[in-house]
C-alpha positions in Angstrom: -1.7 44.6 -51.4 0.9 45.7 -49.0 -2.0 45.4 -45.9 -3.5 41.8 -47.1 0.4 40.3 -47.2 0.6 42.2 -43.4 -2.4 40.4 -42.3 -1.4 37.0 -43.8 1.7 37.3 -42.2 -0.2 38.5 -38.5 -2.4 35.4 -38.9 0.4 32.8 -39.6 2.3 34.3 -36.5 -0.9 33.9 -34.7 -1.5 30.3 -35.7 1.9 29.7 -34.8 1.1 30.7 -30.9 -1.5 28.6 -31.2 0.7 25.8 -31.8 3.3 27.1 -29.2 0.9 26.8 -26.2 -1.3 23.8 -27.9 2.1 21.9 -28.2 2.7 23.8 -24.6 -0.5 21.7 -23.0 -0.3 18.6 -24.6 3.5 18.4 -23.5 2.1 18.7 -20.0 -0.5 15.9 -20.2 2.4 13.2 -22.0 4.5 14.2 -19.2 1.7 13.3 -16.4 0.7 10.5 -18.8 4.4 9.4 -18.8 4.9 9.3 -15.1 1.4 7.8 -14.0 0.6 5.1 -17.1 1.6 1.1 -17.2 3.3 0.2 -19.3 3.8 0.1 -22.4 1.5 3.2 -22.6 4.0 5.1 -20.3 6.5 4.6 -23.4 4.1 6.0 -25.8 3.4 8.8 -23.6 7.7 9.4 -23.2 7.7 9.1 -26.8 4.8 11.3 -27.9 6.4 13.7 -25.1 9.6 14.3 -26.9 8.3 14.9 -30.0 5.9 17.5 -28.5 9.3 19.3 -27.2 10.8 19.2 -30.0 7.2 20.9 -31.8 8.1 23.7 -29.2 11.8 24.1 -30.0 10.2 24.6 -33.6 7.5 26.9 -32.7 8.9 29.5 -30.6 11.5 31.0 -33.4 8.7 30.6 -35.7 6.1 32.6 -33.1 8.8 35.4 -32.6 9.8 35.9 -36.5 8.2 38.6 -36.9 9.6 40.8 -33.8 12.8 38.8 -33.4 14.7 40.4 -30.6 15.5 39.2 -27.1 12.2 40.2 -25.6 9.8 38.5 -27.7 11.9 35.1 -27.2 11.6 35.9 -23.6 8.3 36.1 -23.5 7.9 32.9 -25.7 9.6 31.2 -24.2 8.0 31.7 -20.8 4.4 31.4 -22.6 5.5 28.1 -23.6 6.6 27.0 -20.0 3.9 28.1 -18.5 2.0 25.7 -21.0 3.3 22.9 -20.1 2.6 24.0 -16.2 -0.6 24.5 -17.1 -1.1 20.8 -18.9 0.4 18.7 -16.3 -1.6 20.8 -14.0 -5.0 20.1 -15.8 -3.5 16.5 -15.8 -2.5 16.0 -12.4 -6.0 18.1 -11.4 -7.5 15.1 -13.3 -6.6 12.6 -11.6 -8.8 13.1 -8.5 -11.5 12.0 -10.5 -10.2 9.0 -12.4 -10.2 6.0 -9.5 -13.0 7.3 -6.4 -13.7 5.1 -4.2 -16.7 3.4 -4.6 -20.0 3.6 -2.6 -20.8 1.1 0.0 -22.5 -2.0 -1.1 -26.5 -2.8 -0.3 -27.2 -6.3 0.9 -29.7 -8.0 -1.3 -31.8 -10.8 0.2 -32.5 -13.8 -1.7 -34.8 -17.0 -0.4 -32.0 -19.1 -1.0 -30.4 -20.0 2.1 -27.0 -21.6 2.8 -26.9 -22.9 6.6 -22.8 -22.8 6.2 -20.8 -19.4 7.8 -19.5 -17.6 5.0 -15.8 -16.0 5.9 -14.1 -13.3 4.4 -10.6 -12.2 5.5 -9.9 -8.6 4.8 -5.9 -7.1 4.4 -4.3 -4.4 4.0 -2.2 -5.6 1.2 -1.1 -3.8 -2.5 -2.0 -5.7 -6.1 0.4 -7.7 -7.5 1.2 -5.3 -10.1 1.3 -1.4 -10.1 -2.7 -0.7 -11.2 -3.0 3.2 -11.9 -6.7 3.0 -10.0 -5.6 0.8 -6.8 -2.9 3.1 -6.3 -4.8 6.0 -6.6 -7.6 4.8 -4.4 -5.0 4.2 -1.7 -4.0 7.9 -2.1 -7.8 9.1 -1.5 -8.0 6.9 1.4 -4.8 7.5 3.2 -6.3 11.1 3.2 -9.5 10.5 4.1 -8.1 8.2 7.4 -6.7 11.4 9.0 -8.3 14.2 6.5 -5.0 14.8 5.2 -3.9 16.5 1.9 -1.6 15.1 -1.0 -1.3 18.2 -2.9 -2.4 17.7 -6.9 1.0 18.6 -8.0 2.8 15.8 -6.4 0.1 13.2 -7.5 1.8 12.0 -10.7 5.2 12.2 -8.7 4.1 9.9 -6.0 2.5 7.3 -8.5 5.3 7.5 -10.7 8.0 6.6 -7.3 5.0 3.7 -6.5 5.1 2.7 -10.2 8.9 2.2 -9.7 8.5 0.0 -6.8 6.6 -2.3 -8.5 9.0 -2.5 -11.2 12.6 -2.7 -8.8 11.1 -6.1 -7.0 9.0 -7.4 -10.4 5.8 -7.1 -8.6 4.6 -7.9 -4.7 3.9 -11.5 -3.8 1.6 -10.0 -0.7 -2.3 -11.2 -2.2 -0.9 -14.4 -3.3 0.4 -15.4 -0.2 -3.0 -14.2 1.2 -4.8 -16.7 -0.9 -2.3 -19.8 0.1 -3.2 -18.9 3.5 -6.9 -18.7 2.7 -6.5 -21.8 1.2 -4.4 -23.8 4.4 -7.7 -22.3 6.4 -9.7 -24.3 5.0 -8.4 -27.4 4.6 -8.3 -27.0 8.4 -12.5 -26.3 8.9 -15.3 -28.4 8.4 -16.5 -27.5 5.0 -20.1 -29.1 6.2 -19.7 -25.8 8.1 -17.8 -23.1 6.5 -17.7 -22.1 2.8 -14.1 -21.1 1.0 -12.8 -17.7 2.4 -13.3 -14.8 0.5 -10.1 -12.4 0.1 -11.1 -8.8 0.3 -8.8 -5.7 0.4 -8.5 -2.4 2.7 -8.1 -0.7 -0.5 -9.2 -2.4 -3.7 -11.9 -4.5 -5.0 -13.7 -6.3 -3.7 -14.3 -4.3 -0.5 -15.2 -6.0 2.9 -18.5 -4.9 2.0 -18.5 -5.8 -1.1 -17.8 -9.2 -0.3 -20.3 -10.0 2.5 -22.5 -8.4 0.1 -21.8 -11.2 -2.5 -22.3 -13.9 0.4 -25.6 -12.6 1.4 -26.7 -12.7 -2.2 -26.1 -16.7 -1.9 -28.0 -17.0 1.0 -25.6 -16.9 3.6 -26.9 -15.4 6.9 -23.7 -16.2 9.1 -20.7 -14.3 8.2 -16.9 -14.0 9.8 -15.3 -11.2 8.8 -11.4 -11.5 10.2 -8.6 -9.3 10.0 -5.5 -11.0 8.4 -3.3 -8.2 10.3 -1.2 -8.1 13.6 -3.3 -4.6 15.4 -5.7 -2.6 14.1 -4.1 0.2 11.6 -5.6 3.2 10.5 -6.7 1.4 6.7 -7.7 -1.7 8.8 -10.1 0.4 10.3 -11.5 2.8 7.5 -11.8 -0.7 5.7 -14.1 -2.4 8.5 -15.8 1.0 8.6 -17.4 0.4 5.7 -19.5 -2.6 7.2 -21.2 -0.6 9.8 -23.4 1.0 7.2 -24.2 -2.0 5.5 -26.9 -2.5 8.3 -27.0 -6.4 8.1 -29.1 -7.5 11.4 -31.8 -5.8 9.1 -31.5 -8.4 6.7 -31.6 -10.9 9.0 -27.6 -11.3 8.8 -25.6 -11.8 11.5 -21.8 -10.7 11.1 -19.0 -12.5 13.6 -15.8 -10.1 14.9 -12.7 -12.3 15.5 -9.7 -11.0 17.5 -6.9 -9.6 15.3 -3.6 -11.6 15.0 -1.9 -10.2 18.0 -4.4 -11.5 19.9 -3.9 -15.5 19.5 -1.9 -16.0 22.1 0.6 -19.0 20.7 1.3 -16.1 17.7 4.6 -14.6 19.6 5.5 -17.7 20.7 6.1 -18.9 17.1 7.9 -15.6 16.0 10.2 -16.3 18.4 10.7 -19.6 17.7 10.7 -18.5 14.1 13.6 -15.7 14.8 15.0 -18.4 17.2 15.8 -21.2 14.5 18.1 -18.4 12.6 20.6 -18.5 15.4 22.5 -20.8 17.4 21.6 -21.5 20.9 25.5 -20.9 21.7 24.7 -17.8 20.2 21.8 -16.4 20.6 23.2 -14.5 24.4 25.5 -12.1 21.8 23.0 -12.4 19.0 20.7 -8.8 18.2 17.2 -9.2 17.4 15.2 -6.0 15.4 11.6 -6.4 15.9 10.0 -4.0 13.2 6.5 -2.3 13.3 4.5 -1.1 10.9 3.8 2.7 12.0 2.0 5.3 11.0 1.5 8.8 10.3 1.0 10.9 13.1 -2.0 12.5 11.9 -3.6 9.2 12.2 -2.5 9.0 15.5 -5.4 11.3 17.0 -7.7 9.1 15.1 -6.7 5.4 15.1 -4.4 5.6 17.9 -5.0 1.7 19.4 -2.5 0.3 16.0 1.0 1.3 17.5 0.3 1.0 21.1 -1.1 -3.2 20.1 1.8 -3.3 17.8 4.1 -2.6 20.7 2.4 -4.5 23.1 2.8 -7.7 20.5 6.4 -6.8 20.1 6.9 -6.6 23.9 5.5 -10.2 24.2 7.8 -11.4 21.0 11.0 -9.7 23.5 9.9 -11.8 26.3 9.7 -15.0 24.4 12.9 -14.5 22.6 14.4 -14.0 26.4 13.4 -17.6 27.5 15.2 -18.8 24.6 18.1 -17.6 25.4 18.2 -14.1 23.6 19.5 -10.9 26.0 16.8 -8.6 26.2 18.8 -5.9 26.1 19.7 -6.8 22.9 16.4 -7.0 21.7 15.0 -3.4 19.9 11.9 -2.4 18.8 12.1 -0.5 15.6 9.2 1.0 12.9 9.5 0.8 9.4 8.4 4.4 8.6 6.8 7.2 10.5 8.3 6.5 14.0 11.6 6.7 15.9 13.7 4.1 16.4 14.1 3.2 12.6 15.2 0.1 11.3 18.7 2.1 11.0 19.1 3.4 13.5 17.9 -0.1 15.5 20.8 -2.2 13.5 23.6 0.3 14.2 22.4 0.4 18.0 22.4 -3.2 18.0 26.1 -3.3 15.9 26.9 -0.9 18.0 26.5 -3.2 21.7 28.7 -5.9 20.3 26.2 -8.1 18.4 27.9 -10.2 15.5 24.8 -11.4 13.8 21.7 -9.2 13.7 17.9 -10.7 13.2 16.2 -7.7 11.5 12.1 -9.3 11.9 9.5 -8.1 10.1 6.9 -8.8 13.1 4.0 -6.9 12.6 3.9 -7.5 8.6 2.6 -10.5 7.6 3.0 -11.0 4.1 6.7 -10.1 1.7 5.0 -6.8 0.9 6.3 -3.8 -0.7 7.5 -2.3 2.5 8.8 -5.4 3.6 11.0 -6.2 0.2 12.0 -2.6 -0.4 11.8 -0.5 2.9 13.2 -2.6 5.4 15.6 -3.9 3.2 17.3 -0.6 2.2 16.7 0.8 5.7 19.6 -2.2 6.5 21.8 -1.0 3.4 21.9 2.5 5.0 23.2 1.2 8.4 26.2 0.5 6.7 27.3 -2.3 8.6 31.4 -3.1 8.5 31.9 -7.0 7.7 32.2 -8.3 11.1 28.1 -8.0 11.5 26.0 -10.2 9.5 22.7 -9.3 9.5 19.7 -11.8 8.3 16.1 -10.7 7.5 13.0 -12.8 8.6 10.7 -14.0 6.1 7.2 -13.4 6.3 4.8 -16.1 7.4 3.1 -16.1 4.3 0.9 -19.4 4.1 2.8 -20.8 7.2 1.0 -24.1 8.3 1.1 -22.8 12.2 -0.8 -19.7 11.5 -3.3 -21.0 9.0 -4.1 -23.6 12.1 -4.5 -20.6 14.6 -6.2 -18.7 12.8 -8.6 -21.8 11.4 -8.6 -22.3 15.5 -9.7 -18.6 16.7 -12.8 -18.8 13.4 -14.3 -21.8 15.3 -14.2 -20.4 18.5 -16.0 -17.2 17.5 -18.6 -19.2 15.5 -19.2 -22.1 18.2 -21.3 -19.8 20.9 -23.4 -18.8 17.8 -23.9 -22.4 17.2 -25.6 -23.1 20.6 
């Protein structure tokens, strides 16, 4: 009788380390869940989280009655930590798999035909709204651009700090202002000769592929594909990439390259101008101007190395054209809004620094309010920590300005015009 009530009691003790590192796991996944989830499922998974800690406050006395001495608890206590490790690491080790990127599209020929030039404007822009799979798929291909390494442990961490981005600014405004502009290019083309642009995405559906795949599948056999971007950055590329191995002169398709943004020439012209209308001409000689670049890592330096040199090369031009309006080129800096030195700190105080009463911090190699733009720059000018006597102003984007919808509406009927005759 003695031994049965023994072994009752060995087997509830064993049920209730069963519980300790079941509650251990699953406290491990609601805290990945937690961190990574929209909401209102990241509230579930805070709530189901707590009550999964409190499980284990409950369990570990309970696993321990039976030898209750300081050792045991110990060693409970670390059994039920290392649970919990070992769930957000299953969780996080997950993730990998949740959000690939997908394989490129194959062009389907159809005997429909549409004699019109089919467009489609790729950027490098995020989703309106934090999306667990976007943001993941950026992850795998800001590796794959430099065959980098985020390491699984920090996964849930980084989508949780993007997660909170979204959230401090109530979403980015980036795509839509893509689309406006999409929509002022076309009201400025023939539409005898050029269907609606399609929007596709460096990262996100539809793919530049993806979307001169759907155009072929209309019958288009004329297509521009045009990079709504300042230089050539490391996504940029990776994303135009993907159309090399569509093989489309084998379907009888014929794809059009248009310059990138830097290259039409009026483009610095009208930043300065832009930058210019913020300032007095009286005082534009004592005025500092921050012209801001996008950067990048430097391991994608070795590979796309052409983004920040154009980038700089664009800025220099912006520098001259603000110097024939009156602005001291001395007191004109160019400055990167991550990865490179100077930083947009660093540039303001430099520029407080000479004198300058009124600073023009200009996003000039961004064209759309994105994340970076609204939060980065912006709290890179809170840290300068600038006394009262220098007022500093940030440049909007250009969005759907009317001058570069016309440009750019300009530079897609040059590039199809030769193929015309």
């Amino acid at each position: 009788m003695v031994g049965s009530d023994n072994e009752r009691a060995e087997g509830v003790i064993g049920v209730w380390w069963a519980m300790l590192l079941g509650f251990g796991l699953a406290a491990g996944l609601s805290l990945v869940g937690f961190l990574i989830a929209e909401r209102p499922l990241s509230r579930l998974f805070g709530v189901v989280g707590l009550a999964l800690a409190v499980g284990l406050g409950v369990t570990i006395p309970e696993a321990v009655r039976a030898q209750p001495n300081g050792l045991m608890l110990l060693i409970a206590t670390v059994g039920a930590l290392a649970a919990v490790i070992g769930g957000y690491w299953l969780g996080a080790s997950l993730l990998t798999s949740v959000a690939p990127i997908p394989a490129v599209a194959t062009l389907e020929s159809t005997e429909a035909e549409d004699a019109r030039v089919g467009l489609v404007a790729v950027a490098c822009v995020e989703p309106e709204r934090y999306r667990l799979r976007a943001t993941l798929r950026e992850a795998t291909s800001l590796q794959q651009a430099a065959d980098a390494h985020i390491p699984e442990f920090a996964l849930p961490f980084l989508l949780g700090s993007e997660r909170a981005r979204y959230r401090s600014v109530g979403g980015s405004k980036a795509r839509a202002q893509l689309r406006h502009l999409l929509d002022a290019v076309h009201e400025r083309l023939p539409g005898e000769r050029f269907l609606p642009p399609l929007a596709a995405w460096c990262v996100g559906e539809p793919y530049p592929d993806q979307a001169v795949a759907k155009l072929v599948e209309a019958g288009v056999r004329r297509i521009v594909v045009f990079p709504v971007s300042v230089a050539p950055s490391a996504r940029m590329r990776q994303a135009l990439d993907r159309l090399t191995e569509l093989h489309p002169s084998a379907e009888g398709v014929g794809l059009i390259d248009v310059p990138y943004l830097a290259d039409l020439a009026p483009l610095d012209e009208h930043l300065a101008d832009g930058i210019a209308a913020l300032v007095p001409e009286s005082a534009r000689a004592n005025a500092g101007v921050a012209l801001v670049g996008t950067g990048q890592p430097h391991e994608w330096d070795r590979v796309y190395p052409e983004g920040p040199d154009e980038e700089t090369a664009f800025m220099q031009r912006v520098r001259l054209a603000l110097g024939e309006r009156g602005f001291d080129q001395e007191r004109v800096r160019l400055v990167w809004a991550e990865w490179r030195q100077p930083d947009v700190t660093d540039g303001v105080r430099h520029l407080a620094a000479l004198g300058c009463s009124r600073v023009v911090v200009a996003p000039a190699c961004e064209p759309f309010a994105t994340l970076s733009v609204k939060l980065d720059v912006a709290q890179a000018i809170r840290l300068a920590r600038l006394d009262d006597a220098t007022e500093v102003e940030t440049l909007p984007s250009w969005g759907d300005d009317a001058e570069l919808a016309a440009m750019i509406a300009e530079s897609l009927e040059r590039a199809v015009a030769p193929q015309a005759e």
